[in-house]
C-alpha positions as CSV (number, residue, x, y, z in Angstrom):
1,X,0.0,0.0,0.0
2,X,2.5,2.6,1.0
3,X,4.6,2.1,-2.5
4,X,1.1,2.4,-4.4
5,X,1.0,5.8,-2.1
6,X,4.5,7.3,-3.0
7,X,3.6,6.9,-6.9
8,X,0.4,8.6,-6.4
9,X,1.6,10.9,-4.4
10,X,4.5,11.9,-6.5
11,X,2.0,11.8,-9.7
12,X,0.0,13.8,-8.0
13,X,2.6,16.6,-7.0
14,X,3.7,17.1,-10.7
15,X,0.1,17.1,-11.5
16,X,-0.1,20.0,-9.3
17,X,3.1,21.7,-10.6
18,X,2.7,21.1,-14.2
19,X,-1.1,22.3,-13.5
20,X,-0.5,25.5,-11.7
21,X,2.1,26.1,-14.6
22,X,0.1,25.8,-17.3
23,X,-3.0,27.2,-15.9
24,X,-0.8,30.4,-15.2
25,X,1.1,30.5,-18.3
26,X,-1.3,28.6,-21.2
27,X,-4.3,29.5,-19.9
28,X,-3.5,33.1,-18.4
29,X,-5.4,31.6,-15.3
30,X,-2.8,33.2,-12.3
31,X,-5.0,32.7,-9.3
32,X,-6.1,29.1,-10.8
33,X,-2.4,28.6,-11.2
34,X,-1.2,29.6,-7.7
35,X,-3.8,27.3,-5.5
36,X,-2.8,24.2,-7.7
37,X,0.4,25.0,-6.9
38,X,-0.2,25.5,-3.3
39,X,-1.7,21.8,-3.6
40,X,1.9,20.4,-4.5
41,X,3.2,20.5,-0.1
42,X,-0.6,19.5,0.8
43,X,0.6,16.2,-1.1
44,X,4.0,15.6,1.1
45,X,1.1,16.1,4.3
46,X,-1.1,13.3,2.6
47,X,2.0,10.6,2.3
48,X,2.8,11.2,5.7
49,X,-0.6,10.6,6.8
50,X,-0.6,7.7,5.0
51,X,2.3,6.1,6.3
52,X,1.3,6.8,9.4
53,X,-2.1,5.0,9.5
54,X,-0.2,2.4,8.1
55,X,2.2,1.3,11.0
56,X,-0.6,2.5,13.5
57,X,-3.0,0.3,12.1
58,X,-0.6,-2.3,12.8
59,X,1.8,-2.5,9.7
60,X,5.6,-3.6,9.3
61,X,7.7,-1.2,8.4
62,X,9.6,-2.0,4.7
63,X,11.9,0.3,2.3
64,X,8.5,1.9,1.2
65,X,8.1,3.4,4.5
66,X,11.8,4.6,4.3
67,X,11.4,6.0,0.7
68,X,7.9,8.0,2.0
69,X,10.1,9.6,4.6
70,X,13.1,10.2,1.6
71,X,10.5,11.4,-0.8
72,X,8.9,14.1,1.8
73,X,12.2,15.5,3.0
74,X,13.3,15.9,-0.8
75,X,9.9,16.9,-1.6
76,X,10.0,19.9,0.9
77,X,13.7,20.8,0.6
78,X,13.6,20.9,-2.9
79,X,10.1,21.6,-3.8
80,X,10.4,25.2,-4.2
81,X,13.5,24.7,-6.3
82,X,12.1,22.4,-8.5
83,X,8.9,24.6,-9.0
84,X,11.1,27.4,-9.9
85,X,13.0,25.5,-12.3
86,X,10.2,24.6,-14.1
87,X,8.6,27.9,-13.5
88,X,11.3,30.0,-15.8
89,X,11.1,27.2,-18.7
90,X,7.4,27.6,-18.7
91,X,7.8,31.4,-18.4
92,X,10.4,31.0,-21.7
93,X,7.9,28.9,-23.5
94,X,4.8,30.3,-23.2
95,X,5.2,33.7,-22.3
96,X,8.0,34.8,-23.7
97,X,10.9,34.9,-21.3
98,X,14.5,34.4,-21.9
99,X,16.2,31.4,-22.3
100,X,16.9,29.7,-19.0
101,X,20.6,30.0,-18.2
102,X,23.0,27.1,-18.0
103,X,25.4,28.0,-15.3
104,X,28.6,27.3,-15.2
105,X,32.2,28.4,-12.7
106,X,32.2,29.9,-9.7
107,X,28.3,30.2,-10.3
108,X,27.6,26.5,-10.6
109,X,29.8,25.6,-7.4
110,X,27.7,28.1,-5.2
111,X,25.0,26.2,-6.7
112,X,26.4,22.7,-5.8
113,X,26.8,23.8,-2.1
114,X,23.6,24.7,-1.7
115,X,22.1,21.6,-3.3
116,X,24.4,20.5,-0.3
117,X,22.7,22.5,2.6
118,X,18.9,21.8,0.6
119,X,20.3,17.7,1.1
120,X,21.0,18.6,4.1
121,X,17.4,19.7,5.0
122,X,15.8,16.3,3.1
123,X,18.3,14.4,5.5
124,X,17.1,15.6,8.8
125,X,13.1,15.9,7.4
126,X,13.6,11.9,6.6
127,X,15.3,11.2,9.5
128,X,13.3,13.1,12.1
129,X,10.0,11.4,10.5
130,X,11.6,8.0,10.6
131,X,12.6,9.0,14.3
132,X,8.8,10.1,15.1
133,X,7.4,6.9,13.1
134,X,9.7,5.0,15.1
135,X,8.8,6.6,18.4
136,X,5.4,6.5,17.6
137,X,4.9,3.0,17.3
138,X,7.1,2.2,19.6
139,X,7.7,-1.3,18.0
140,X,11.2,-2.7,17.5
141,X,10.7,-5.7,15.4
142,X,8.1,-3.6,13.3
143,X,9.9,-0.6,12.7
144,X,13.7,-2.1,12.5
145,X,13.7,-1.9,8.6
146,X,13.5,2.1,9.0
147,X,17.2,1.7,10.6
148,X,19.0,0.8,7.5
149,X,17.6,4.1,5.8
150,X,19.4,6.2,7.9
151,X,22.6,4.9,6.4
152,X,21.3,5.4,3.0
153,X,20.4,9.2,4.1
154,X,23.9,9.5,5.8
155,X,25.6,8.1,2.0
156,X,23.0,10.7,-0.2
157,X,24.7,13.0,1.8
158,X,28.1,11.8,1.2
159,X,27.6,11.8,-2.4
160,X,25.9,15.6,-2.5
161,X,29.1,16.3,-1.0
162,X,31.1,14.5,-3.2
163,X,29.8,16.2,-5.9
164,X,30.3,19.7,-4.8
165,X,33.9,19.4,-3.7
166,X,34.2,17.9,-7.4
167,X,32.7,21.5,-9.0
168,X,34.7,23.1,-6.4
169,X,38.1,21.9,-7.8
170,X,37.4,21.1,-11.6
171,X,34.4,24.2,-12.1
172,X,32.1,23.2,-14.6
173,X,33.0,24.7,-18.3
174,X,31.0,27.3,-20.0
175,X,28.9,26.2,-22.7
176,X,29.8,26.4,-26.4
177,X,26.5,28.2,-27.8
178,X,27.2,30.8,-30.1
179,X,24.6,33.4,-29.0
180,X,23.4,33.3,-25.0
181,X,23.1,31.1,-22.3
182,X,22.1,27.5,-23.4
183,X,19.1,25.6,-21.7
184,X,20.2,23.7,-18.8
């Protein structure tokens, strides 16, 4: 059940993104536009609901119930990002704005550290909702799966910080386009 949840969940968030988008920008519907994408968060609340309901009705926790608490603290720590990045594409596409920078240097290493400290957030959402489901139902045997993901959170982590010192030392090249920024 809680796998089915996470898919609908997540298909129902870009529902709500893609939505608000176009009703803003296609359909020159703003206010239509902002609520739906006010919706997107009241989808993260739904999951956790879910999950919840699940071990309190008596459940064992599996890897779903880790991934739910993954996908809400990525969902919340990167949701605004995410909406804004597909917020200046739609704005180039259908109303005319520029073509979205690629960004490259000194530019795309700032960028790379704060993907770091936004990982950084999804790592302690996840892992203070595994702690609460964990607390909450007060269960060892049924909640001991949710243990292994906070080595999995502790390695995302690693890796975001991988990455960054990576830019940090060999900067990402400018791109080759002739005339302005390329789309990236």
């Amino acid at each position: 059940m809680t796998l089915i949840a996470i898919v609908v969940c997540e298909i129902a968030f870009w529902i709500a993104i893609l939505g608000g988008l176009t009703a803003r920008y296609v359909f020159r519907r703003p206010r239509l536009g902002t609520a739906m994408l006010v919706a997107a968060p009241v989808v993260d609340a739904v999951l956790l609901v879910l999950v919840t309901i699940d071990l309190l009705g008596g459940g064992t926790a599996s890897w779903h119930h880790g991934l739910a608490a993954i996908y809400i603290g990525v969902s919340v720590a990167y949701g605004h990002r995410m909406i804004a990045w597909a917020d200046v594409r739609f704005i180039h596409r259908f109303a005319g704005g520029p073509v979205p920078e690629r960004l490259s240097g000194l530019r795309y290493t700032v960028r790379c550290w704060g993907d770091v400290a936004r990982t950084g957030l999804a790592v302690l959402i996840a892992a203070g909702i595994l702690g609460g489901l964990i607390a909450l139902v007060a269960d060892p045997e049924r909640t001991a799966e949710l243990q292994g993901t906070f080595a999995l959170l502790g390695l995302v982590l690693g890796v975001e910080v991988l990455w960054a010192i990576s830019y940090t030392l060999w900067p990402r090249k400018p791109s080759a386009a002739p005339a302005g920024p390329a789309v990236g």
